[in-house]
Wavefront OBJ file of the C-alpha trace (Angstrom):
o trace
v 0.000 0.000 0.000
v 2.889 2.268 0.960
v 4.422 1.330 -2.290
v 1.668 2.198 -4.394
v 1.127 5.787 -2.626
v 4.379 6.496 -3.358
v 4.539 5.203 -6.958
v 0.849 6.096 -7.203
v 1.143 3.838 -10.313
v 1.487 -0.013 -9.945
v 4.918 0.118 -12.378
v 6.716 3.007 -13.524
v 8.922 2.724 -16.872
v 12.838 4.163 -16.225
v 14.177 3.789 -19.353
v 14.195 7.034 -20.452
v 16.169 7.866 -16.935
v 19.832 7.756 -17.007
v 21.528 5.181 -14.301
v 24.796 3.592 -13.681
v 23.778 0.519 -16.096
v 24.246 3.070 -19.149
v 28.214 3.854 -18.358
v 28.729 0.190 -17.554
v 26.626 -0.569 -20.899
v 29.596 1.684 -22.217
v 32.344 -0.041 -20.807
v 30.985 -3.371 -22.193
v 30.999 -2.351 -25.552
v 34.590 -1.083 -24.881
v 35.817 -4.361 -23.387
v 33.902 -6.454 -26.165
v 32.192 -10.303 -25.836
v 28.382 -11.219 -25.216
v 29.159 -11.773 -20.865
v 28.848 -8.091 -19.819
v 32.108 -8.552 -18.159
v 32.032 -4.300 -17.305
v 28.408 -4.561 -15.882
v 29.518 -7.849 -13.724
v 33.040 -5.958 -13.189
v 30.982 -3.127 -11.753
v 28.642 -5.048 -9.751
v 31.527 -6.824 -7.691
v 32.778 -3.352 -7.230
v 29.331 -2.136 -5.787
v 30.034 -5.684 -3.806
v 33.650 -4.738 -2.307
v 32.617 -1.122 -1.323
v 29.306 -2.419 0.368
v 31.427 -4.865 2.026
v 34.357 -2.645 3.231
v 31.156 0.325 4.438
v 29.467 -2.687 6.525
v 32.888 -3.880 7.622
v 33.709 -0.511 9.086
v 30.238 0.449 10.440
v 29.624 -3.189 12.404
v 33.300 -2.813 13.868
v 32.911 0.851 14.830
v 31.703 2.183 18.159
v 28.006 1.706 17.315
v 28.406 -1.129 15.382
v 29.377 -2.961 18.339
v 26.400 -1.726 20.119
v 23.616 -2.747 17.521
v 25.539 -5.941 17.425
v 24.997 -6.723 21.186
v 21.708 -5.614 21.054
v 20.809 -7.848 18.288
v 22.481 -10.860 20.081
v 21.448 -10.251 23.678
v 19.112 -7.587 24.727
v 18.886 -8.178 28.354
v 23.084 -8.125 28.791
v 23.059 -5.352 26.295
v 20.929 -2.919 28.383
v 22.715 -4.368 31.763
v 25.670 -2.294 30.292
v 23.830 1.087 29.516
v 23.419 0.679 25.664
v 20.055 1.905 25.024
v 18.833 -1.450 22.761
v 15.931 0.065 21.058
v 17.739 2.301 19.833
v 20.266 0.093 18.649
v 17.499 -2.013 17.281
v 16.117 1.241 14.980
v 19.182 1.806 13.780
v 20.268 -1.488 13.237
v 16.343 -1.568 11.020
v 17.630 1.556 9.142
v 20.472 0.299 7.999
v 19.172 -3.224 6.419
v 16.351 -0.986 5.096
v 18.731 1.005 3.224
v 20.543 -1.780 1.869
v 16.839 -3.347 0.923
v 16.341 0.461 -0.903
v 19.810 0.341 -2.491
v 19.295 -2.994 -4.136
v 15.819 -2.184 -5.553
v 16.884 0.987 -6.725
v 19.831 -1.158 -8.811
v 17.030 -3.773 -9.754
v 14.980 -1.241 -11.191
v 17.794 0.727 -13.169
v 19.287 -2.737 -14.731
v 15.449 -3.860 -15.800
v 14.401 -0.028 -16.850
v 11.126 -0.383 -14.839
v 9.920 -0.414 -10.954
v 6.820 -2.934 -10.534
v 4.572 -3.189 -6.858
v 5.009 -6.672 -6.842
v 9.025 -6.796 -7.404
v 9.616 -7.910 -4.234
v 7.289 -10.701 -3.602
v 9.482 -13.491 -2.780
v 12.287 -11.682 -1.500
v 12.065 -13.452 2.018
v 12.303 -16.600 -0.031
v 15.314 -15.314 -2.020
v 16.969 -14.420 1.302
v 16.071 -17.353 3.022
v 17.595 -19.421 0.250
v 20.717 -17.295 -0.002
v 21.889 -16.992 3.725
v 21.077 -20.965 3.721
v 23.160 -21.618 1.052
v 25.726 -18.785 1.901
v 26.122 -20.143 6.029
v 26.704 -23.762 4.686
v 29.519 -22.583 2.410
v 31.452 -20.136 4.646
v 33.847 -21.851 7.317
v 32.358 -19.460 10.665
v 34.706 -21.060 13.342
v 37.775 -19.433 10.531
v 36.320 -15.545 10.468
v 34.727 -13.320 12.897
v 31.335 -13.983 13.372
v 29.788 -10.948 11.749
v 32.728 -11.312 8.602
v 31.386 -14.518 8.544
v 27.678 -13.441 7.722
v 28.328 -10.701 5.348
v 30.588 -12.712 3.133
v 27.514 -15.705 3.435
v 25.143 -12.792 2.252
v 27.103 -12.167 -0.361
v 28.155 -15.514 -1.515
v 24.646 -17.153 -0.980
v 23.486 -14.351 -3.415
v 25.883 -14.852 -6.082
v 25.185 -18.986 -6.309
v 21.954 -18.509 -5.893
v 21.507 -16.693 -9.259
v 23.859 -18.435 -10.880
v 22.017 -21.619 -9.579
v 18.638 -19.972 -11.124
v 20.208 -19.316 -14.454
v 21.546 -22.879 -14.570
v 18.232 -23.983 -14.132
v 16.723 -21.445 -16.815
v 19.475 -22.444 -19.527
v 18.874 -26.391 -18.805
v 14.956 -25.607 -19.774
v 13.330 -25.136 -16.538
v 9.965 -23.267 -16.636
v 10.226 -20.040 -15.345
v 6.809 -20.785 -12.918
v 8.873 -23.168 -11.431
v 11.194 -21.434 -9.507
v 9.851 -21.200 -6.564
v 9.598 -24.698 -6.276
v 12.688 -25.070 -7.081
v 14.164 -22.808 -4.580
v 12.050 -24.192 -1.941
v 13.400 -27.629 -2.808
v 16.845 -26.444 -2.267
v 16.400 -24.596 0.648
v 15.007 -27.657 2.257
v 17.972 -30.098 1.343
v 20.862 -27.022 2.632
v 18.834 -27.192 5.685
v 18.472 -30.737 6.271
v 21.817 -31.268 5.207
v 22.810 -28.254 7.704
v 20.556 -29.950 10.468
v 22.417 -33.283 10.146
v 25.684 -31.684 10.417
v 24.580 -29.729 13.425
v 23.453 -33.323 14.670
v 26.844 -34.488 14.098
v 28.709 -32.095 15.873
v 26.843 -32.491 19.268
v 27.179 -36.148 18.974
v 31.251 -35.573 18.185
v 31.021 -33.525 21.139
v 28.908 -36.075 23.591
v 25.719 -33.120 23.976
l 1 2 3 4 5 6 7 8 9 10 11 12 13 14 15 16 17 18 19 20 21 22 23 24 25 26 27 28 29 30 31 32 33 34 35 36 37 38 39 40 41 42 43 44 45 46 47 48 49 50 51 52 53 54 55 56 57 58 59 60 61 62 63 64 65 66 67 68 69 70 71 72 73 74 75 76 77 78 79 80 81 82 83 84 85 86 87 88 89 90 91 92 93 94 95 96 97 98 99 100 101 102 103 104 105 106 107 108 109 110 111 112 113 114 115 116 117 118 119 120 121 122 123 124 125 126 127 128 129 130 131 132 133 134 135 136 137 138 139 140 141 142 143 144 145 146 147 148 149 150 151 152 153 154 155 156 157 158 159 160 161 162 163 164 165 166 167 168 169 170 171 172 173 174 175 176 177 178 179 180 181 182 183 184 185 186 187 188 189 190 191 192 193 194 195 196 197 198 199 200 201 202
């Protein structure tokens, strides 16, 4: 509802906006082939910078804070950090990330649509699962550890949906798909969790 009062149409058409797709269109046509290397090449940058700007925030003074307030409430307002607060701004900050992708979703396809992010919790849920299987958390600070999962989940996951799209795989049935994988990272995550408190006699 929010969405449409602000749109106050149910899609808008961009195309005739300029974006950052357009130089990177540029710098594919420079580079030459049919893989958009400059749009990917500019994409991992967007990557690295988000990753260096949530590195620094997370490890900085209020970083810290939102970080224990997310983890434990109760011991983080036993040592005077104000945890709702920490909690807002902690909300702002994945919001903006949330805005910052759409806004790049809706450049690269030239339109916004109300219903572009139906699914999203899906997506997510499917990425971080995939993601937290891959990267090793007992090698990286916790935190590192769930950024570069974020990050990583994301990137398979796409490729995973394009593998299924080029191997003829009907676009309807995605989300079964993804739902199907999510389930097997999870059991296969739930028996290794299984096996680690049986290694460790729990």
């Amino acid at each position: 509802s929010v969405g449409l009062r602000i749109m106050a149409a149910p899609n808008i058409g961009l195309l005739e906006y300029p974006s950052i797709f357009d130089t990177l269109e540029h710098l594919n046509k420079f580079i030459g082939g049919s893989y958009h290397i400059g749009t990917i090449l500019g994409l991992i940058a967007l990557l690295l910078i988000g990753f260096l700007i949530l590195m620094w925030i997370l490890s900085s003074r209020p970083g810290v804070k939102i970080r224990a307030a997310g983890s434990n409430g109760e011991y983080a307002r036993s040592i005077g950090i104000n945890v709702a607060a920490s909690m807002i701004l902690g909300l702002f900050f994945t919001n903006a990330l949330a805005a910052f992708s759409g806004v790049l979703l809706a450049s690269y396809q030239g339109f916004a649509d109300i219903g572009m992010g139906q699914g999203v919790l899906i997506l997510a849920l499917a990425a971080m699962t995939i993601g937290e299987h891959l990267v090793p958390k007992k090698k990286a600070v916790f935190y590192v550890a769930v950024i570069l999962a974020a990050i990583i989940g994301s990137v398979l996951y796409e490729i995973l949906v394009s593998v299924a799209l080029n191997v003829g795989l009907a676009a309807t049935d995605l989300k079964l798909v993804t739902a199907i994988l999510v389930l097997v990272v999870v059991a296969l995550r739930i028996s290794e969790d299984g096996q680690l408190f049986e290694e460790s006699g729990l």
